[in-house]
N, C-alpha and C positions, 0 to 999 in steps of 0.2 A: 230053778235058776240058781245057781252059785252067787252064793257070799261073798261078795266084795271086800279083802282084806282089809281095805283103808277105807271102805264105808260110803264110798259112792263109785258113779261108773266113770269111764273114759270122757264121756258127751259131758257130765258135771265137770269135770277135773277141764276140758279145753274151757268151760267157762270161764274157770278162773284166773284165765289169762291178765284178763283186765287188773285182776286186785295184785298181780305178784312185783316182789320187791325184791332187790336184788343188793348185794353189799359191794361197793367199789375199795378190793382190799389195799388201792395205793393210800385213799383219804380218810379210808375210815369212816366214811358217812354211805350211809344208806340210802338207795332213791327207787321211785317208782322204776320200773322196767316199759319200754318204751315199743308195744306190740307192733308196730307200725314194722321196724328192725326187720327184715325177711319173715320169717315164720312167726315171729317170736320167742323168746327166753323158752319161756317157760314150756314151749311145745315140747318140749323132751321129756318135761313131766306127764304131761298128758297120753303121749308115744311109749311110757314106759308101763302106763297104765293099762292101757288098750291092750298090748304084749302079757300084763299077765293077766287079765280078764280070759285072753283065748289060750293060754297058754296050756294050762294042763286043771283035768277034774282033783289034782293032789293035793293041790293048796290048803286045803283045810288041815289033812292032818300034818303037812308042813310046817301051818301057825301051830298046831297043841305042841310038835315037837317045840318049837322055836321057845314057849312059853312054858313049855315043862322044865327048859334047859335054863329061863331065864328066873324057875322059881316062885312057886305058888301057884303056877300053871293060868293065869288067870289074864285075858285081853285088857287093854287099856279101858278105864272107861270112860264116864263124862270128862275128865280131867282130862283127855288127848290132848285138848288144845295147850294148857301149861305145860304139857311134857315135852311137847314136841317144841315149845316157847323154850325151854331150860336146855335142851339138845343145843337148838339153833346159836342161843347165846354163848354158849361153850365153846363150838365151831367158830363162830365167827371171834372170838378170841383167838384160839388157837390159830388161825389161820391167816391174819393179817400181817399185810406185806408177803404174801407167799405169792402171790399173781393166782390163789384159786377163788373164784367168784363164789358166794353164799348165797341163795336164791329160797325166798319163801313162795312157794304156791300153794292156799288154803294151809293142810295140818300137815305136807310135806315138803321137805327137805331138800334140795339142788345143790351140789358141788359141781361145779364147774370149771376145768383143768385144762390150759390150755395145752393142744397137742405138741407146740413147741418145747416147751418146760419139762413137760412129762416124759417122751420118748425123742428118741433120736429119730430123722427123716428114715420111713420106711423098716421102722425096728419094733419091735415089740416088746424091745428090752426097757424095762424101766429104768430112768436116769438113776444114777447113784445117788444126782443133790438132791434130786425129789423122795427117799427115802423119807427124810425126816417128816416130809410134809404128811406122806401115808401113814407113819407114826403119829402124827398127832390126830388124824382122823380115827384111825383105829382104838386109841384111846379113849375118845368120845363117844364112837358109836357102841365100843366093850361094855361102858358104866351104862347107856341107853339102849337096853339089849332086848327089848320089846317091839322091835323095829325089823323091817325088813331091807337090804342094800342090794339097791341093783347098778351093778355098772354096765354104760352104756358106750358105744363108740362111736363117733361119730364123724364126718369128712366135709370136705368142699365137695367141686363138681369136677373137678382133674380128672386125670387116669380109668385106668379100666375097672369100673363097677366089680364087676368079679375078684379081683385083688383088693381093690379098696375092702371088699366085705370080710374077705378072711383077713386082712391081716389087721380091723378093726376089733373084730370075734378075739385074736389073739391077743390085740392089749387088754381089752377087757377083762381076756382069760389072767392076765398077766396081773392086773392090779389085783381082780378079785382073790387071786390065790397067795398074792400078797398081804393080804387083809388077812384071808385066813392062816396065814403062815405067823401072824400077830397073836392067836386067839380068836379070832372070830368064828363062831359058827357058821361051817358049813350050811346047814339049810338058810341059813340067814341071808347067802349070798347067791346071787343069781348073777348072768354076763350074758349080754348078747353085744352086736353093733346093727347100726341103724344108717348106715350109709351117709349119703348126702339125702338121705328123705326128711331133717328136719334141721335145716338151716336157721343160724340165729343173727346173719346178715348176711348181706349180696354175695354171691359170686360173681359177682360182674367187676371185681376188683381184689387186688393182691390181701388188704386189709380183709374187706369181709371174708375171702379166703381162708385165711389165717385163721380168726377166730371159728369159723367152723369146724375147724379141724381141733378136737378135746373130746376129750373122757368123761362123761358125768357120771356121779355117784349123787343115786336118787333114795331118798331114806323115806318108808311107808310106815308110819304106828299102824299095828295090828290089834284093831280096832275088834275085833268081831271071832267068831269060829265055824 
């Protein structure tokens, strides 16, 4: 059975729906996340889990590269929870008032970017204003380089499933290699999108709409080899 990079499986990770906390960057306070919402918040963390548990047998030596590159070669150890505490507090500096949400689930990481902000309707071009915001994650994730970044894309329930998927894959593609266009290691970054399969409210209204439509960027300590 393969190694779970972040140290448990998908079926743990949907548990911790319950405990995840989410930062609101207009007030600057923190609050519980409210599962009740469509899927929940945090299902993207869980969906992103699941995705690399079947993804590929390579992961292992993906982490030695990732941790050879970050220096000492050696996985986080009992201390994950402080490091990935010290990541979070950074980010959510760096990022308030940006309209990008901070989201804890368990020892990982949720960025949450609304698709309005980020791209133009049906573009895959990332906004010019949002450059700064990708710079300041990139700067944080650069110094916490024991970590794995997966960007995810994600949609309403609109248009045709088959377009929605490519041209979510393409922001994805879009952000990710803007990260690595920063310095970020390659193997460090992974991209897919995820449709309208994991909504974080209604579609049965223009608002929940809206917010379903965003980018996350999910950040995993690499826990193990």
């Amino acid at each position: 059975m393969k190694k779970s990079l972040i140290g448990f499986s998908s079926v743990s990770a949907l548990l911790l729906l319950q405990a995840c906390t989410t930062f609101d960057p207009y007030t600057g306070e923190q609050e519980t996340t409210k599962t009740a919402i469509g899927a929940g918040i945090g299902a993207g963390v869980g969906a992103v889990i699941a995705y690399l548990d079947n993804k590929d047998e390579g992961s292992r030596k993906r982490n030695q590269r990732i941790l050879a590159a970050a220096g000492g070669g050696a996985a986080i150890g009992g201390g994950v929870g402080f490091y990935m505490d010290a990541q979070e507090a950074k980010l959510r500096q760096q990022l308030r008032s940006t309209g990008v949400s901070v989201e804890r689930v368990g020892d990982n990481i949720n960025l949450i970017m609304p698709g309005n902000i980020t791209f133009a309707s049906n573009s895959s071009d990332i906004s010019a204003l949002f450059y700064p915001v990708l710079d300041s994650v990139a700067l944080v994730i650069a110094e916490y380089d024991k970590t794995l970044v997966v960007v995810a894309g994600h949609t309403d329930s609109n248009g045709d499933e088959g377009f929605n998927m490519g041209l979510l894959q393409q922001r994805a593609l879009s952000v990710s290699g803007y990260l690595r266009s920063k310095g970020i290691l390659g193997d460090r970054l992974d991209a897919t999108g995820f449709g309208e399969r994991q909504p974080i409210a209604s579609n049965g209204n223009s608002a929940g709409k809206q917010l379903n439509r965003r980018v996350e960027i999910t950040l995993l300590p690499i826990e193990g080899s």
